[in-house]
C-alpha positions in Angstrom: 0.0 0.0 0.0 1.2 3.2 -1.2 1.1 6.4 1.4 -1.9 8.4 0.5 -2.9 11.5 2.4 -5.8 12.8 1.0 -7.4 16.5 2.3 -10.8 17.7 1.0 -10.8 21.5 1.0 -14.5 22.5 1.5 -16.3 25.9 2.9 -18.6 24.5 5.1 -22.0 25.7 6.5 -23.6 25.7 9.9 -26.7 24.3 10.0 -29.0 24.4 12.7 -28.7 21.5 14.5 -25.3 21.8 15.0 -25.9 25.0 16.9 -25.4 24.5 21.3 -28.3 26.9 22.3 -27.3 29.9 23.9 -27.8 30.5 27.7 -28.8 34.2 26.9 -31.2 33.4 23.6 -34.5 34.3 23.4 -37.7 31.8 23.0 -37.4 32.4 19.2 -35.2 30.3 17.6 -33.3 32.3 14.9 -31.1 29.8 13.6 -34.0 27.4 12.8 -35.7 30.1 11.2 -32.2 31.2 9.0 -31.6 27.6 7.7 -35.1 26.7 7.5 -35.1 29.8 5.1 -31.5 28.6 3.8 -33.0 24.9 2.7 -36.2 27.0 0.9 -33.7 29.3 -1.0 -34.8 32.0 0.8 -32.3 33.4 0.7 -33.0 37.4 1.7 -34.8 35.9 4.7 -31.7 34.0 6.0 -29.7 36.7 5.3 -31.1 39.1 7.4 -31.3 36.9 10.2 -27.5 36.3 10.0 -26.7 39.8 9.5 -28.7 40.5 12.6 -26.9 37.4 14.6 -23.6 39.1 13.6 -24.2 42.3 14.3 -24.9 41.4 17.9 -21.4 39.5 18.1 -22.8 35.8 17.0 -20.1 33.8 15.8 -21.7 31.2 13.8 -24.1 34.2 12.6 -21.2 35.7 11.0 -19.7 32.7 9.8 -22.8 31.6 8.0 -22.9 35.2 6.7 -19.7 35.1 5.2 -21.0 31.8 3.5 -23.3 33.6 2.0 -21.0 36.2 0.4 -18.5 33.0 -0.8 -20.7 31.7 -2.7 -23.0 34.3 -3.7 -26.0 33.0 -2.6 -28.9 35.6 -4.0 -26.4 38.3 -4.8 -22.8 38.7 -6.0 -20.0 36.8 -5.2 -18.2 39.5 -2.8 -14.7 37.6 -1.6 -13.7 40.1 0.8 -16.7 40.4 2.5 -16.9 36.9 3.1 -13.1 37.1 4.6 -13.8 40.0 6.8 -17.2 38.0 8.1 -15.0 34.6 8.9 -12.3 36.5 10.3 -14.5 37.8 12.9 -16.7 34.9 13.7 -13.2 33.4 14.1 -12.0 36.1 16.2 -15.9 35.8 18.3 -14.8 32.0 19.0 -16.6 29.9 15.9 -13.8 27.1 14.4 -15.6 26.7 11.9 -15.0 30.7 10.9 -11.4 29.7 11.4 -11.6 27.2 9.6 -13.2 28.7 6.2 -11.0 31.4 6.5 -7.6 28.9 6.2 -9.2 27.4 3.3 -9.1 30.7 1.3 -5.7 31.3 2.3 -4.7 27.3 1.5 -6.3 27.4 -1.7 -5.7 31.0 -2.8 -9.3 32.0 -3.2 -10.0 35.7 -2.8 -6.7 36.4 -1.1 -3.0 35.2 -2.4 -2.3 31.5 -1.8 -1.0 31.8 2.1 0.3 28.8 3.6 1.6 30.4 6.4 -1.9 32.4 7.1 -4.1 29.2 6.5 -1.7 27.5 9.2 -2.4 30.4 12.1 -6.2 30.1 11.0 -5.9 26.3 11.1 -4.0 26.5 14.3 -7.2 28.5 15.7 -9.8 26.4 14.3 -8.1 23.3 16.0 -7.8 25.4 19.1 -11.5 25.9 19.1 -12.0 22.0 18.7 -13.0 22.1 15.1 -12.2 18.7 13.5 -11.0 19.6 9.6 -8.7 22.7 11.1 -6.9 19.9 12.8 -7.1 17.7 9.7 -5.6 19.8 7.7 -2.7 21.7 10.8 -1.9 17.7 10.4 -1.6 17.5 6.6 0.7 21.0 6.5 2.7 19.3 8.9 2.3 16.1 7.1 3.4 18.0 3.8 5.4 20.8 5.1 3.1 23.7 3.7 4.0 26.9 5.2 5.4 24.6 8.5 8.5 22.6 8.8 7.5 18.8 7.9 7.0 17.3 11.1 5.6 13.6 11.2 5.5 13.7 14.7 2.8 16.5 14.7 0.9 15.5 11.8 0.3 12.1 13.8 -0.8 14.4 16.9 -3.4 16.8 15.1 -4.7 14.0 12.7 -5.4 12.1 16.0 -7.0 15.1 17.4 -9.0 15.3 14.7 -10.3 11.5 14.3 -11.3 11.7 18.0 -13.3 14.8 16.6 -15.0 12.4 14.3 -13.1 13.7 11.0 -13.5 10.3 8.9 -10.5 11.6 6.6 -8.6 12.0 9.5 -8.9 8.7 10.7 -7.6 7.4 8.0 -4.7 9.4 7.2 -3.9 8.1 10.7 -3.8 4.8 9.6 -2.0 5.6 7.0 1.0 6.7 9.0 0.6 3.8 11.2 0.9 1.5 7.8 4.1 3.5 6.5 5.5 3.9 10.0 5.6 8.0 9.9 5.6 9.7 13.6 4.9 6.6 14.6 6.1 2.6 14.9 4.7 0.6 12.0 1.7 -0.8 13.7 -0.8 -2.4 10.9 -3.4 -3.5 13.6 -3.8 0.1 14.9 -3.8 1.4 11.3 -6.7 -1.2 10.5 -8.5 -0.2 13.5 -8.2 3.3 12.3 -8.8 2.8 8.8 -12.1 1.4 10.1 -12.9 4.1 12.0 -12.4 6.6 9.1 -15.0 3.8 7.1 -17.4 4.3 10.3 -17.3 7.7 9.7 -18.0 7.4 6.3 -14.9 8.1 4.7 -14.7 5.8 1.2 -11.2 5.8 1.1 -11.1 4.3 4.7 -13.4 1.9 3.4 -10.7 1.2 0.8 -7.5 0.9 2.6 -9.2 -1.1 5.5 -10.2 -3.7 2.9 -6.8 -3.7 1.5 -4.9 -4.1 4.9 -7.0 -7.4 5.3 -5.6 -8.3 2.2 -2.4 -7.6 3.0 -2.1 -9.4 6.5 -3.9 -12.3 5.3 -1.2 -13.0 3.0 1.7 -12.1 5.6 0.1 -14.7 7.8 -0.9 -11.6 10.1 -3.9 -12.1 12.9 -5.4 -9.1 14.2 -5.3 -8.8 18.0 
C-alpha cells in the first residue's frame, strides 16, 4: 500500500442542528428560522437573520454570513466580505469561521495563496476543537506547507481530529501507522483506524481497510 494523504478543501455551513443553544437566547429560535429559510432558497430571509446574529457578536451568525457572500447565494459573489465575516466569527470564537478562513488562504481564493496564514487560521480552528482545522494543521505538517514537515505533529493533530470524528482524519492516521511515519509501524492500529475513518463514512477508509486485510492475510498476520 502506497502512502496516500488525501485532504478535502471545502467551505462549510452551519446548520441548525449543530448549533449548542445559547444561555442568553430568546424563545425564538433564529437559527432554525435562518436555515429553515436557507433549505427553501430564501435566501433574503436568512440573510437578514444572519446579518442580525452578527451584528450582535454571534459567531456562527457571521460565519454563515460570510457563506453567503463566498458563494453568492442571492447576490454577487463578494470575496472580501466573506473574509472580513470569517475573520470575525473566528475572532468571536466559531472554528468553523477559522476554519473557512484557512481554506481561502490554502487554496488561494480571494486572497493570495498563504500557507503560512491558512496554518495560524488552522491552528485557531483546532484550538477551538473544530475537527477539519486539525485535519488539515496535520496534513501541513504532514506535507510541510507553510510549517516545517513534522511527522511527529501530523500524527498528533490527525489524531485530534479523528477523536473529533473527522472520517478523513482517521484514516490518514492509519495511513501513518501502515508506512510507520511519527509513529512505529503498527498495521493492527492502522486497520483499527482505517475502520474508524470507514465508520465515519470516509470511502477511502473503506478502501485501505479492505486492502490491509488483504495484506495481513497474505503475511500470515492475525489481528489482535
Amino acid at each position: 500500500m502506497k502512502k496516500l494523504i488525501f485532504l478535502s478543501l471545502i467551505i462549510i455551513f452551519s446548520n441548525a442542528n449543530s448549533m449548542k443553544k445559547d444561555e442568553n437566547s430568546s424563545k425564538r429560535d433564529y437559527f432554525n428560522e435562518a436555515f429553515s429559510a436557507f433549505e427553501d432558497k430564501k435566501y433574503d430571509k436568512s440573510k437578514e437573520i444572519y446579518e442580525n446574529l452578527c451584528k450582535n457578536n454571534n459567531a456562527k451568525g457571521c460565519t454563515n454570513l460570510g457563506y453567503f457572500y463566498d458563494n453568492g447565494l442571492g447576490f454577487k459573489v463578494d470575496k472580501q466580505k466573506a473574509i472580513e465575516l470569517y475573520k470575525k466569527g473566528c475572532e468571536l470564537g466559531d472554528g468553523l469561521g477559522c476554519s473557512n478562513l484557512g481554506v481561502l488562504y490554502f487554496r488561494g481564493d480571494g486572497v493570495d495563496l498563504n500557507f503560512i496564514e491558512a496554518f495560524k487560521y488552522f491552528q485557531k480552528g483546532c484550538e477551538l476543537n473544530n475537527a477539519f482545522s486539525c485535519s488539515q494543521l496535520a496534513y501541513q505538517y504532514e506535507n510541510g506547507d507553510g510549517v516545517k514537515q513534522n511527522h511527529a505533529k501530523a500524527f498528533e493533530f490527525y489524531k485530534k481530529a479523528c477523536e473529533l470524528n473527522e472520517g478523513e482524519a482517521c484514516s490518514n492516521l492509519g495511513t501513518l501507522y501502515f508506512n510507520g511515519l511519527g509513529v512505529d509501524i503498527n498495521f493492527d492500529s492502522a486497520l483499527k483506524y482505517f475502520q474508524k475513518g470507514c465508520d465515519l463514512e470516509y470511502k477511502k477508509g473503506c478502501e485501505f481497510e479492505t486492502e490491509l486485510r488483504k495484506i495481513m492475510l497474505e503475511k500470515g498476520l492475525k489481528e489482535k
